[in-house]
N, C-alpha and C positions, 0 to 999 in steps of 0.2 A: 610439394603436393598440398593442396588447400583441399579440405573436406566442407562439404553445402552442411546449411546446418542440420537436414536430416539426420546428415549422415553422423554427424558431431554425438546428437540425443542418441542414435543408435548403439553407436561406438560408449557412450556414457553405460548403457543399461547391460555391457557388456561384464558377468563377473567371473574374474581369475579364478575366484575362489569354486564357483559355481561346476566351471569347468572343470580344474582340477580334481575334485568329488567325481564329477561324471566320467570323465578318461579314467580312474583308477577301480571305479566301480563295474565298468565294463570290462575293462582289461585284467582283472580279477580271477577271470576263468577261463579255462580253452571252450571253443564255442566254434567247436565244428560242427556240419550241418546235421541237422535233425538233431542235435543232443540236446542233453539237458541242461549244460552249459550256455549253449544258442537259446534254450525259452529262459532261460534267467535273464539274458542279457533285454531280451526283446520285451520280456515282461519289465525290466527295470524304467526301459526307454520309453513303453508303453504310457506307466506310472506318471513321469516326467512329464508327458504331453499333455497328460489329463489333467493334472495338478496346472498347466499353461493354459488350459481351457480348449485341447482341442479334441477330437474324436477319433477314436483309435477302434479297426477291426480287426482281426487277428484272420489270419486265414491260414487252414493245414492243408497243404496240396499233399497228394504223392509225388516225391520225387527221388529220381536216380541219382543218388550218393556214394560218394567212393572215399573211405576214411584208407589214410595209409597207414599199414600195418610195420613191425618189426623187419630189418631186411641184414642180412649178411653178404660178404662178400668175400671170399680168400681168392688167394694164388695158389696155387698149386705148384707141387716140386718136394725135391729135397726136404728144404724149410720153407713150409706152410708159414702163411704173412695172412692175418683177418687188417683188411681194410674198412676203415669206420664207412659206412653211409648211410645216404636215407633211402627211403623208396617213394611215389607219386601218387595223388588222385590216379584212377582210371587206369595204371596199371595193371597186367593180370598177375596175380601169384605164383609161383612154382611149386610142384610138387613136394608135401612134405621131405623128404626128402633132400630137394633141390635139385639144381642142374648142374652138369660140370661141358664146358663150351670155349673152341680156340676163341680168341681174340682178332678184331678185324679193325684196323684203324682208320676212322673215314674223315679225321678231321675235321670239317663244318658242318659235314652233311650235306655239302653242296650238291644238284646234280653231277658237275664233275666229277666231285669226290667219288662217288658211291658208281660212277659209269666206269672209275681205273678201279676200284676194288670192290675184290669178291666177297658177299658178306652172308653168302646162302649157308641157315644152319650156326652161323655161325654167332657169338655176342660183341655188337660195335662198340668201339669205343670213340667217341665223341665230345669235342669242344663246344663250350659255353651251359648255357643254361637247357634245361630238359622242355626245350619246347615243341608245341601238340605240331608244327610243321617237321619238326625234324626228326621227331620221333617216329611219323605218317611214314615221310620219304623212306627212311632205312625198313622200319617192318613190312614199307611194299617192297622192296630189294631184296626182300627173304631172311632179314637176322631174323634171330630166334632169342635175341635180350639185348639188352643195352646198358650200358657205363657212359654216363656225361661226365662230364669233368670241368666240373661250372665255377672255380676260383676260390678266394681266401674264404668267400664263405657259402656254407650250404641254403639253397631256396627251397620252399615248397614251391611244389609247380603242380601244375596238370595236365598230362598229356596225351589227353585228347584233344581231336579236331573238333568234337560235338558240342556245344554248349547246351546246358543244360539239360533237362531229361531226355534221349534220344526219344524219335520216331520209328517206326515201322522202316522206313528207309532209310534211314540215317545209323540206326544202332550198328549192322554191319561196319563200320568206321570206329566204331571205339576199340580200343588198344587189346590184344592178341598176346604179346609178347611182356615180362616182367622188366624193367625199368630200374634204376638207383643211379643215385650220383654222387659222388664221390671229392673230397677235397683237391686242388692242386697244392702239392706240398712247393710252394715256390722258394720258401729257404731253404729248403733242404737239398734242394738240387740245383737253384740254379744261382749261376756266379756274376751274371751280372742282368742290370733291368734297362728296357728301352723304352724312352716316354716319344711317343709318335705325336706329333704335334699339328693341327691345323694342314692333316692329310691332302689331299686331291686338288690344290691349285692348281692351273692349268699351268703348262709349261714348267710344272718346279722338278726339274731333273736334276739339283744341287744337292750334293750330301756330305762333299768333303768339307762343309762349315761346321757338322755338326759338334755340340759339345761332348767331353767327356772326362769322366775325371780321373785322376791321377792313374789309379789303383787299375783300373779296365779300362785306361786308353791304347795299348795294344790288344784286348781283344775284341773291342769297336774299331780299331784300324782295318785291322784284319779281314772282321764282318763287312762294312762298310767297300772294301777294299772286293771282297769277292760277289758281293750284289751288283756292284755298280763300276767297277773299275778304276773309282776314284780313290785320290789317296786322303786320310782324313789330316786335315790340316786346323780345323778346330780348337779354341783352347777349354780351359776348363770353367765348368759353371759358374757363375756369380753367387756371390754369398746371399741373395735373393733370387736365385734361381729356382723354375719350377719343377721340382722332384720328384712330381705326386704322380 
């Protein structure tokens, strides 16, 4: 890649040092919206630009903000189990109190899903991340809360369909129902991991090539074996093989 010599001077008047200062100055403080973390940050960046010679106005709208609050979650039974999670933007609260609600598994949240099972009243419980579609789809199907179950690690999210301050017509759409999401404990339960590779070529209906290793080549025979009928004939990964 050859750079013009614009580009060169530009790249020159670039400072490591500059930057570094400025990334650790802003990310110094949580700076959720309206706080007083957020006018540090904007007043810092304000600073910056005026010090570079440019012109900064500062403008305070009103606007609808949704900070997430503390959230619990147990099981209920015999022996009580508190589950770590978080809770969303734009979710609603529960009752001091709180709620106690069966469980309904819907999987994606796919239409499918949520057309074979019943979720009226009741709290879904849900793969991937807590997003404003999926969230929509299940609290119009009548749950009454929600559990995502979004992987190794937890996201902030927001799960509304609305962006930014609703309207007159649009506010009916923001979230009804309280929301959290929760770790997948994948060590702890599961014995072996499948890496799906460059999915959906046309015609690839092969699977008895696939690799596997020592230790869980009969329970990918097995699986392998009752998906597709095929037997696994595969040998085991390469000492560069991709694991991730």
């Amino acid at each position: 890649m050859r750079l013009s010599q614009d580009d060169q001077e530009l790249l020159g008047e670039v400072s490591i040092k500059n930057l570094q200062a400025f990334t650790l100055a802003i990310s110094s403080t949580v700076r959720l919206s309206g706080s007083p973390g957020e006018r540090k940050a904007m007043r810092y960046i304000a600073a910056a630009l005026r010090r570079w010679g440019y012109q900064v106005e500062e403008h305070r709208p009103s606007c609808w903000t949704s900070w997430p609050g503390a959230a619990l979650l147990e099981i209920l039974g015999e022996t009580p189990e508190s589950v770590p999670c978080i809770t969303h933007s734009m979710a609603a609260p529960t009752p001091p109190e709180g709620i106690v609600l069966e469980l309904a598994d819907v999987g994606g949240a796919a239409p499918a899903d949520l057309a074979a099972r019943a979720v009226t009243g009741k709290a879904f419980l849900c793969d991937g991340l807590a997003m404003p579609s999926k969230a929509f789809r299940v609290e119009q199907a009548g749950a009454a809360a929600g559990i995502f179950v979004c992987g190794e690690h937890l996201h902030e999210m927001i799960t509304s369909t609305v962006w930014g301050s609703p309207s007159q017509d649009d506010f009916p759409l923001l979230p009804k129902i309280p929301m959290v999401s929760v770790w997948q404990e994948l060590h702890d339960g599961c014995v072996a991991h499948v890496n799906v590779d460059s999915v959906g070529a046309k015609g690839a209906t092969l699977l008895s090539e696939a690799i596997a290793m020592a230790e869980v080549r009969g329970v990918a025979s097995n699986a392998v074996e009752k998906v597709s009928g095929q037997r696994l004939s595969g040998a085991r990964p390469q000492r560069a093989g991709d694991q991730s």
